[in-house]
MITORLO-713442 format. One record per atom (N, C-alpha, C): residue in three letters; x, y, z. Coordinates in steps of 0.001 Angstrom, whole numbers, plus 500000, padded with zeros to 6 digits. Atoms other than C-alpha are relative to their C-alpha. Layout:
BEGIN
ALAXYZ;...
// end
This chain:
BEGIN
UNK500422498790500706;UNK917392257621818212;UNK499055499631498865;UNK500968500773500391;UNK914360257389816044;UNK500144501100498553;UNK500204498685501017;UNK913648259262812324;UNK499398501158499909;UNK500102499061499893;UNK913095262513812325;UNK499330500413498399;UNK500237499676501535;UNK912996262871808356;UNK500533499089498721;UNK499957500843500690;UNK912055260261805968;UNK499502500668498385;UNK500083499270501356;UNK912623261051802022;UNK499285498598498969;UNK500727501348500681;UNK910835257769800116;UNK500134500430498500;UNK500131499710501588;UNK911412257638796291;UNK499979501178499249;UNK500644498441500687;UNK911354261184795809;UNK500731500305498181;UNK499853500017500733;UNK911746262341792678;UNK499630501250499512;UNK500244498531500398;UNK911728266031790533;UNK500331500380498441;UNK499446500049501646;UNK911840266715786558;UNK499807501546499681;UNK500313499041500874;UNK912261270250784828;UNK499964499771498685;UNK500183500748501215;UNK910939269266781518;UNK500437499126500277;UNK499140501410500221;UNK913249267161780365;UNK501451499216500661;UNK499148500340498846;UNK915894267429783159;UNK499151499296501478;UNK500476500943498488;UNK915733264872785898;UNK501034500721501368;UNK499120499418499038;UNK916988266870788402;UNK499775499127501740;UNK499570500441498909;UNK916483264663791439;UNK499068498473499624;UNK500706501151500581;UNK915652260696790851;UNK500243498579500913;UNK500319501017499170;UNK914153258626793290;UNK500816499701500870;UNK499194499693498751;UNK916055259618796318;UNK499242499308501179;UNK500904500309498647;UNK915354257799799488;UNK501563500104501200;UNK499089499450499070;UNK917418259085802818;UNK498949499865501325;UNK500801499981498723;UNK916502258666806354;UNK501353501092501302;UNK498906499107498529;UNK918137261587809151;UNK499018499894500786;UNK500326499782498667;UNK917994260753812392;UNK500182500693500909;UNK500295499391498971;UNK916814262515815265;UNK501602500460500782;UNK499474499483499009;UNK919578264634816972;UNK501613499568499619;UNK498485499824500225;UNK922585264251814569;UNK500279500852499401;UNK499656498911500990;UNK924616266436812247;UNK499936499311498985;UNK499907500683501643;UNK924689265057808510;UNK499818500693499179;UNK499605498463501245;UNK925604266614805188;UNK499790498957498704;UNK500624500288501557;UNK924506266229801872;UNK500767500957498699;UNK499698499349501230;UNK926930266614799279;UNK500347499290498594;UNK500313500484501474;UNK928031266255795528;UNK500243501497499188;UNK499748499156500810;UNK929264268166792670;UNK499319501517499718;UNK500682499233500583;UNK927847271115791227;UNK498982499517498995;UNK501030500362500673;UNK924339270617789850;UNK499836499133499771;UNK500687501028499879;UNK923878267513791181;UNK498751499785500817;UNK502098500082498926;UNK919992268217792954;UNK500126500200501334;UNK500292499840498444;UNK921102268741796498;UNK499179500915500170;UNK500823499079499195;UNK919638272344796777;UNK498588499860499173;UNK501054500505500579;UNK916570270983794499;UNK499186498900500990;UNK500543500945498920;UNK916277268054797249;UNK499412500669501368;UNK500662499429499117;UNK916034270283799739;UNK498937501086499935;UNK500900499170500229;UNK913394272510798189;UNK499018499083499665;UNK501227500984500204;UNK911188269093798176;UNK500194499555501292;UNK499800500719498706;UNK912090268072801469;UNK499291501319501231;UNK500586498782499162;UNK910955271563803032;UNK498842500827499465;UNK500814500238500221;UNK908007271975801004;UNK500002501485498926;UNK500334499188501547;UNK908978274754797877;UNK500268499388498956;UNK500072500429501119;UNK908860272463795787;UNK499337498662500344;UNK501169501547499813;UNK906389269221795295;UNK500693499242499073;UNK499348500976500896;UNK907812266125794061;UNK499121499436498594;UNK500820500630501021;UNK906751264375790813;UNK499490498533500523;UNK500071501453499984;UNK907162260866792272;UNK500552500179501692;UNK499643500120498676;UNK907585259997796168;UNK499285500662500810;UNK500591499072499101;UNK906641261463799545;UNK500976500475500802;UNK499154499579499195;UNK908319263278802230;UNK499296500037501590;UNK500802500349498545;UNK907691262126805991;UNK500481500579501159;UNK499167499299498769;UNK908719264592809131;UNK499129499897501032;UNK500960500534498694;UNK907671263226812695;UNK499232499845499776;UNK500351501680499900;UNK906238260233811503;UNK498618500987499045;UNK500583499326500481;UNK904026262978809436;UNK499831500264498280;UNK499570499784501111;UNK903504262843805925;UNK499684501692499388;UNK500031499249500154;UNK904168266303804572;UNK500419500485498194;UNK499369500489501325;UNK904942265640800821;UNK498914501509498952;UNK500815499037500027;UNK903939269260799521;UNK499368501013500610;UNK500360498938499159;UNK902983271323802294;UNK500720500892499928;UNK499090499379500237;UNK903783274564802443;UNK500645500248500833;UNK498628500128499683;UNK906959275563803556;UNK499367500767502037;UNK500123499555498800;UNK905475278076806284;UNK499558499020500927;UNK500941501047498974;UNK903326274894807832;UNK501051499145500257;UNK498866500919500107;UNK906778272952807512;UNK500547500704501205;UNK499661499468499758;UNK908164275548809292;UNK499577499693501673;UNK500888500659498785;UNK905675275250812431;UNK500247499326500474;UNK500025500983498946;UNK906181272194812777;UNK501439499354500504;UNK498693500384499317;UNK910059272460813613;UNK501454499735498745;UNK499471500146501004;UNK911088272003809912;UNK500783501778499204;UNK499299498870500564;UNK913613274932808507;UNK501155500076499385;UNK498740500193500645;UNK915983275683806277;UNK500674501555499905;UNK499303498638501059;UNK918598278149804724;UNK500298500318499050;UNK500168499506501479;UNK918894280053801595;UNK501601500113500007;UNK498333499953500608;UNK922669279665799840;UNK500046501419499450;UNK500199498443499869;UNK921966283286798582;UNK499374500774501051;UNK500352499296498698;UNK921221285350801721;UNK499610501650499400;UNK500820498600500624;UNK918513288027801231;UNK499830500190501332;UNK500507499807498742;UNK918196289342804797;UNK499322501664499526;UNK499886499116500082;UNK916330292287805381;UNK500612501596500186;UNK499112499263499635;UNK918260295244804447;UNK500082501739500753;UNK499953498999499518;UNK916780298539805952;UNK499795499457501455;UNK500434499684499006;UNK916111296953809046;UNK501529499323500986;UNK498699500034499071;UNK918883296250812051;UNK499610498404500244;UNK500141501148500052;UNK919960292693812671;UNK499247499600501389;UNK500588500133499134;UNK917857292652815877;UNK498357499538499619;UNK501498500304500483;UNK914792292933814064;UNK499856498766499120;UNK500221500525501053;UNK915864290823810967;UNK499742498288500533;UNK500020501048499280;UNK915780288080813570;UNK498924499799500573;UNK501580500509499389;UNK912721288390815486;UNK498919499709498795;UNK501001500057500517;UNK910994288112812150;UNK499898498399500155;UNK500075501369500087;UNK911745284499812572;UNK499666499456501173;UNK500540500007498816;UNK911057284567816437;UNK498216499845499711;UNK501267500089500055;UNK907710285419815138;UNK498883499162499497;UNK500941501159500424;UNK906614282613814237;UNK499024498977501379;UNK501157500566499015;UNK905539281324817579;UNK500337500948501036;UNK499719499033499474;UNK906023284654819200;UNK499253501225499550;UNK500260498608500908;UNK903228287256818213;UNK500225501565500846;UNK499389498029499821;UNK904483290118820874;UNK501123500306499296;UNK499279498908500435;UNK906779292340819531;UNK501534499825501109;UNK498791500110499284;UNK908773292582822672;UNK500523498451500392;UNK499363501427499844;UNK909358288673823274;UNK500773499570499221;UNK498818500354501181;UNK910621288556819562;UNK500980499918500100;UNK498392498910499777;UNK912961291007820073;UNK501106499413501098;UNK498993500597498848;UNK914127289408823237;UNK500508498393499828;UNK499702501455500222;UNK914527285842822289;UNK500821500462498347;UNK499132499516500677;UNK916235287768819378;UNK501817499941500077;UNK498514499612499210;UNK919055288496821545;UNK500533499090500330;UNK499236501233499736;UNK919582285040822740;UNK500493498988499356;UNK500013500795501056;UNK919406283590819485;UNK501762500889499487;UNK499633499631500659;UNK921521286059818329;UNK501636499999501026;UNK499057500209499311;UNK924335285109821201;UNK500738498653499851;UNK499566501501500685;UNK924338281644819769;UNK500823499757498697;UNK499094499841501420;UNK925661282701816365;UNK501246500927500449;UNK498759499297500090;UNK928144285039817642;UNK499535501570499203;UNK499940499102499983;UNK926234288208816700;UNK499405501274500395;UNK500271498770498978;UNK925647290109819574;UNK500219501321500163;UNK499747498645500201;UNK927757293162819041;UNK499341500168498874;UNK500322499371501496;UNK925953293684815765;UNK498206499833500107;UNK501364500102499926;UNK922717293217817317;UNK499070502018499141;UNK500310499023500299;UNK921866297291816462;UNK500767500424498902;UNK499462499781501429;UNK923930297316813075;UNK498805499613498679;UNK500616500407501156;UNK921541297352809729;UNK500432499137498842;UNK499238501243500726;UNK921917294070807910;UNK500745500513498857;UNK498988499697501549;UNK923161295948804604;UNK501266500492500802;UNK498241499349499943;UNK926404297058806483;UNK500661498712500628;UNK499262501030499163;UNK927118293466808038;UNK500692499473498465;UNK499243500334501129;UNK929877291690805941;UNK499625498530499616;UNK500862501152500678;UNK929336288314803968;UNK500033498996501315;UNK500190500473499126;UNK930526286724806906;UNK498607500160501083;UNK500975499531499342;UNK928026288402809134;UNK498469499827499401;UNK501431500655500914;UNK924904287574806601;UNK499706498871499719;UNK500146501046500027;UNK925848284381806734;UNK499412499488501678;UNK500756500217499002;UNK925205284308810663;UNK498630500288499636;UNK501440499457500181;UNK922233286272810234;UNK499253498935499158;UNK500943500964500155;UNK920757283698808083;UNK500200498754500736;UNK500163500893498922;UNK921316280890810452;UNK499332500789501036;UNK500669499264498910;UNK920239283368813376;UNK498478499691499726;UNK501609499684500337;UNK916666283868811498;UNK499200498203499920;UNK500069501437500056;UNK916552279769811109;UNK499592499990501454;UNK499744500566498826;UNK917406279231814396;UNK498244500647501002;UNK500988498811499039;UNK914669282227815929;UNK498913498550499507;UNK500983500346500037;UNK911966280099814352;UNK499929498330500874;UNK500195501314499297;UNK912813276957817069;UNK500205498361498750;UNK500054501081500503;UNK913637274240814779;UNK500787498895500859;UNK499637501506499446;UNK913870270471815462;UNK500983499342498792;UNK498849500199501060;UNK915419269908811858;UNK500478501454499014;UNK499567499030500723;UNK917596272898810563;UNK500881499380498743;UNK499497499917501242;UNK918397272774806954;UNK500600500663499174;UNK499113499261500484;UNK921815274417806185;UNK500253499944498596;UNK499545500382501031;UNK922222274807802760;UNK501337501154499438;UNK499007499456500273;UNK925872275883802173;UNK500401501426500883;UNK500353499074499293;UNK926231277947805019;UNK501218500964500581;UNK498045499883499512;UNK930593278225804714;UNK499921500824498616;UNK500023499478501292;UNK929639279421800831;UNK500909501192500310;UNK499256498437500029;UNK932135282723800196;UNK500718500077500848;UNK499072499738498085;UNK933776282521803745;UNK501651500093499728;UNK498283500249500253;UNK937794282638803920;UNK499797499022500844;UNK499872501197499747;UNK939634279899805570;UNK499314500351501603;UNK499902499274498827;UNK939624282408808856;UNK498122500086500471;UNK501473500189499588;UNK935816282275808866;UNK499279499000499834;UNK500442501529499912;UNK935420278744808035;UNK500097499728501019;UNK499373500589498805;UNK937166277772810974;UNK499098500381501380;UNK501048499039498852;UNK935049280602813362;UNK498768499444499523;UNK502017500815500041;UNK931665278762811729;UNK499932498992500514;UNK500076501503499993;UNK932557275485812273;UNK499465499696501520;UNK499912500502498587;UNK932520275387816351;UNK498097500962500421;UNK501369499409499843;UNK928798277651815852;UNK498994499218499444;UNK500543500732500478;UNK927655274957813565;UNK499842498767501112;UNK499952500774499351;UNK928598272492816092;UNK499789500474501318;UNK500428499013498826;UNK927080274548818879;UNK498579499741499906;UNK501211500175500312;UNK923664274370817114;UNK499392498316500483;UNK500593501839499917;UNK923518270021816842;UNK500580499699501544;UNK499996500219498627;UNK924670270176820638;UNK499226500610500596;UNK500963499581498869;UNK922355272325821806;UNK498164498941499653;UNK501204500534499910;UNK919544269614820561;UNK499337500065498565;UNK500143499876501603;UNK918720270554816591;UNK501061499576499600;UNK499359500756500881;UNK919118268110814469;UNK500755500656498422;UNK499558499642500890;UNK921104269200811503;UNK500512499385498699;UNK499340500557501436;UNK921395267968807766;UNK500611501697498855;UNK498978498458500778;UNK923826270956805544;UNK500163499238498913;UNK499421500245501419;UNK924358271052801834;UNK501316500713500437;UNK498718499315499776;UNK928330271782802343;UNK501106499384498471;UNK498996499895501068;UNK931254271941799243;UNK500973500094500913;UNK498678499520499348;UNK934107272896801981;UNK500028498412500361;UNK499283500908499627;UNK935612269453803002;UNK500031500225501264;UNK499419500021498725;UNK937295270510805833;UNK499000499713501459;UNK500975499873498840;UNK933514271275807489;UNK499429498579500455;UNK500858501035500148;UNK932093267775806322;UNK500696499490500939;UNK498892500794498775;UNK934896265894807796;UNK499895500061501445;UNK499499499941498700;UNK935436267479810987;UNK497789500342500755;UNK501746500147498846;UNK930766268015811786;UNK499446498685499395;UNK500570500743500637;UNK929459265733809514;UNK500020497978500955;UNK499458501312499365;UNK928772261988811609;UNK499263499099498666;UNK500267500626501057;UNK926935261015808359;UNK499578500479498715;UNK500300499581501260;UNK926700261578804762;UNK499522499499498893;UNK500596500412500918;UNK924970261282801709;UNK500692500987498743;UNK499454499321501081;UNK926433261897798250;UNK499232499693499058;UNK501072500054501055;UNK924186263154795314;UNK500615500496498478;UNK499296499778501953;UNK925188263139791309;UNK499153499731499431;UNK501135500241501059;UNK923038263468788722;UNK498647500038500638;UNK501719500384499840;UNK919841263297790304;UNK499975499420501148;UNK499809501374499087;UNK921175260091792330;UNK500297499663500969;UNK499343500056499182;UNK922207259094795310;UNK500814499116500084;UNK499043500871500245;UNK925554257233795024;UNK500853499101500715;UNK498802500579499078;UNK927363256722798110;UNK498930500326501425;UNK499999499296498329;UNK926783257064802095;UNK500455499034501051;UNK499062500893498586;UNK928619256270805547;UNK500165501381500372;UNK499395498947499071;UNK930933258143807462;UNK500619501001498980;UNK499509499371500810;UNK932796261138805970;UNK501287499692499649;UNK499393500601500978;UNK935647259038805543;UNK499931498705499598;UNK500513501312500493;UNK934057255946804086;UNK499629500627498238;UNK500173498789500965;UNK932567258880801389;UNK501217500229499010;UNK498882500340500437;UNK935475259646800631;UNK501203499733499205;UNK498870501344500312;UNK937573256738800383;UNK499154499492498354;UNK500429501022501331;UNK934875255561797387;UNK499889500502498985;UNK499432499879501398;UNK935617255371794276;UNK498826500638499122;UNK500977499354500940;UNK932269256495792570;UNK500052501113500643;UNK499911498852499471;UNK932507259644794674;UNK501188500895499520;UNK498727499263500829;UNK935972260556793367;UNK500050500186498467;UNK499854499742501343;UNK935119260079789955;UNK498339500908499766;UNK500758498894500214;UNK931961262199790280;UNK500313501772500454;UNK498999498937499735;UNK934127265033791834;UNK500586499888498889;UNK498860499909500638;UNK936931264439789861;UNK500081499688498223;UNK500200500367501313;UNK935766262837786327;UNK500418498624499865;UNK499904501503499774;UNK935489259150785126;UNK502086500155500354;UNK498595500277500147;UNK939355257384785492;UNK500672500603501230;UNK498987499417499301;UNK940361259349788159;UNK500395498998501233;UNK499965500561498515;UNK939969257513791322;UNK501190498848499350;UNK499242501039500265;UNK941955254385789436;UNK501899500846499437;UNK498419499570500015;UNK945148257175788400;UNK500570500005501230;UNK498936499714498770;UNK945118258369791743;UNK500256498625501290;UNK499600501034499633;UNK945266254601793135;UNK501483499422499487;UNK498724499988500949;UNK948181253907790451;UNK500730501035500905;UNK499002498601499905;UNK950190257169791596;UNK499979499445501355;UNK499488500650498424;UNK949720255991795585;UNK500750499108499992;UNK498969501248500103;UNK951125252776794562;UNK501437500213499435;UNK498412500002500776;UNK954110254060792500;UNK500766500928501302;UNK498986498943499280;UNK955073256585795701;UNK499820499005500622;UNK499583500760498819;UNK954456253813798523;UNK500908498961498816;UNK499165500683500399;UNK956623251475796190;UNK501467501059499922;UNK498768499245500051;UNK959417254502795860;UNK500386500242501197;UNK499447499534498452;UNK959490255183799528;UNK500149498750500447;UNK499761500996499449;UNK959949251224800143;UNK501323499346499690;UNK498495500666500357;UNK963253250758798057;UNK500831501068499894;UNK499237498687499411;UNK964349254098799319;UNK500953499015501390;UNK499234500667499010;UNK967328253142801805;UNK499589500651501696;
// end
């Protein structure tokens, strides 16, 4: 499997915040992988330099073997590159049939082909009965398909989930998870900004963890983890070494248990 999307030194400053610092990541061609990390540590900043709304200060960004470091997002888009918005603005007077072909239309300028490759897209997420429902009456669950649906319409080679379980109960985590993993089997490659655990773990075959700016850790999702700078950027310095202490004092109590 070969790279798909190479990130080189990148780098991003608001003023005087370093919000993403000298990141380099390579996703390959035709896996799932997730990109996570605390709150307001640069993931959804990384991916607004990696998909071209936002231009780096320092670095480039390379998609099929292409340097694209700045382009805009629609020409990103074209060429197989797409992402999703963690706030979901779909449009709301129009029915989720349409709100989908707008993304069909990107290499689709009839009208009726949209619409129809609408429908098949929209059998992949699971929302077929709601194909003739107007996006303002679908529920958060349902706006969360819909923005994957509108991703998906525009044919991508790398889809860029960013938080796509956000708001969900456990009951609709569980119903995303096997649609998420529906997408990277049918052939799109997939990197996700995800916070839910349960998703990383069970799609995720590789990860990258971002703090501060930085990138700190990566392997498998339990290699991640298991490491200790990852638990204390979750959790706060000291922690990872209590909750090593505290394992050791219960496997020592359950060993001179009779």
């Amino acid at each position: 499997m070969s790279a798909l999307l190479q990130i080189e030194g990148v780098g991003k400053s608001f003023g005087g915040l370093k919000a993403v610092q000298n990141v380099s990541l390579t996703v390959t061609e035709g896996r799932l992988s997730a990109l996570i990390g605390p709150n307001g540590a640069g993931k959804t900043t990384l991916f607004a330099l990696m998909s071209g709304f936002l231009t780096p200060d320092t670095g480039r960004v390379v998609f099929a073997g292409q340097d694209i470091t700045g382009q805009a997002p629609h020409l990103n888009a074209r060429m197989g590159l797409t992402r999703t918005f963690q706030i979901v603005q779909p449009f709301a007077a129009q029915t989720v049939r349409e709100n989908i072909a707008v993304g069909a239309h990107l290499h689709l300028p009839s009208r009726s082909q949209a619409l129809a490759q609408a429908e098949s897209v929209a059998q992949q997420v699971g929302l077929t009965p709601q194909l003739d429902k107007l996006a303002s009456d679908l529920t958060v669950a349902g706006r969360k398909r819909l923005e994957l649906a509108r991703a998906l319409a525009t044919r991508p080679r790398l889809l860029l989930l960013d938080e796509v379980l956000a708001g969900l109960n456990p009951q609709e985590i569980a119903e995303m998870i096997p649609v998420v993993q529906g997408i990277a089997q049918s052939g799109v490659t997939v990197l996700m900004i995800e916070h839910v655990m349960q998703a990383v773990m069970s799609l995720a075959q590789e990860v990258w963890v971002l703090a501060q700016g930085q990138l700190i850790a990566q392997g498998t999702p339990a290699e991640v983890t298991n490491n200790k700078a990852v638990v204390e950027a979750y959790l706060g310095h000291g922690t990872a070494e209590r909750l090593q202490k505290t394992a050791a004092r219960v496997q020592a109590a359950q060993e001179v248990q009779p």
